[in-house]
N, C-alpha and C positions, 0 to 999 in steps of 0.2 A: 501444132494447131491448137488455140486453146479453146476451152469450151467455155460460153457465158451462159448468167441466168440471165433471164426475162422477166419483164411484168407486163401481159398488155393493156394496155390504156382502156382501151373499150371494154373485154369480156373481165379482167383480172385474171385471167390465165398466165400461169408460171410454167414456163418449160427453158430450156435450156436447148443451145447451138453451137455446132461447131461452126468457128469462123473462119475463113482461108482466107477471105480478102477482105477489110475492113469498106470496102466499098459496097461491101453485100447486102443487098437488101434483106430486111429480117422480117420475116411476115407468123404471126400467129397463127400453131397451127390448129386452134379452135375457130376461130372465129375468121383467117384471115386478112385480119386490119393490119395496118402497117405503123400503127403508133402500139411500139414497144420499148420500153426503159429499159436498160440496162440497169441490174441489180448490183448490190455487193455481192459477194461469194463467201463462203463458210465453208474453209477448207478441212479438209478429213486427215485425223494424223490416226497413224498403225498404232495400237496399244491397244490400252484399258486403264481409265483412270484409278481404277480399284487393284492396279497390279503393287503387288510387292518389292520392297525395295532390298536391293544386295546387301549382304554384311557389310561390303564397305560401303555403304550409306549414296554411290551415284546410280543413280535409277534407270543410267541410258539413253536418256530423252528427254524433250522439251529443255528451259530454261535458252537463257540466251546464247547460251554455247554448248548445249548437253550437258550441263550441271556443271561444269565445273569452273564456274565464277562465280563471284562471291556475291551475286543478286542472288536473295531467295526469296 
C-alpha cells in the first residue's frame, strides 16, 4: 500500500495517505475539502552523508549501481 503526500488546495495543509484503492476519496484532514494535489515525494535513504568511506574507496551505497560503475 503506498503512501502519498498531499497539498490541499484550500487550507495548504500537507499531510500524507495511505492509499488502497486509487478510487479513494482523499479528503483533508484540516479543513476537510476534497481538492487535494497530489505531491512529489522525497524519499529517505539509510546513511549519513558525512559517513566514511572503506579503504577500498566503495562506500556501499547510492550511485547508480552501489558504486561500482564508472559514473561518478
Amino acid at each position: 500500500m503506498p503512501i502519498y503526500e498531499y497539498i490541499c488546495a484550500d487550507c495548504n495543509e500537507r499531510f500524507e495517505k495511505i492509499v488502497i484503492n486509487k478510487q479513494q476519496e482523499i479528503c483533508c484532514p484540516k479543513c476537510s475539502s476534497k481538492k487535494a494535489a497530489i505531491q512529489l515525494s522525497v524519499f529517505a535513504t539509510v546513511g549519513s552523508s558525512h559517513s566514511s568511506t572503506p579503504s577500498g574507496g566503495f562506500s556501499g551505497g547510492g550511485g547508480c549501481c552501489g558504486g561500482g560503475c564508472s559514473y561518478h
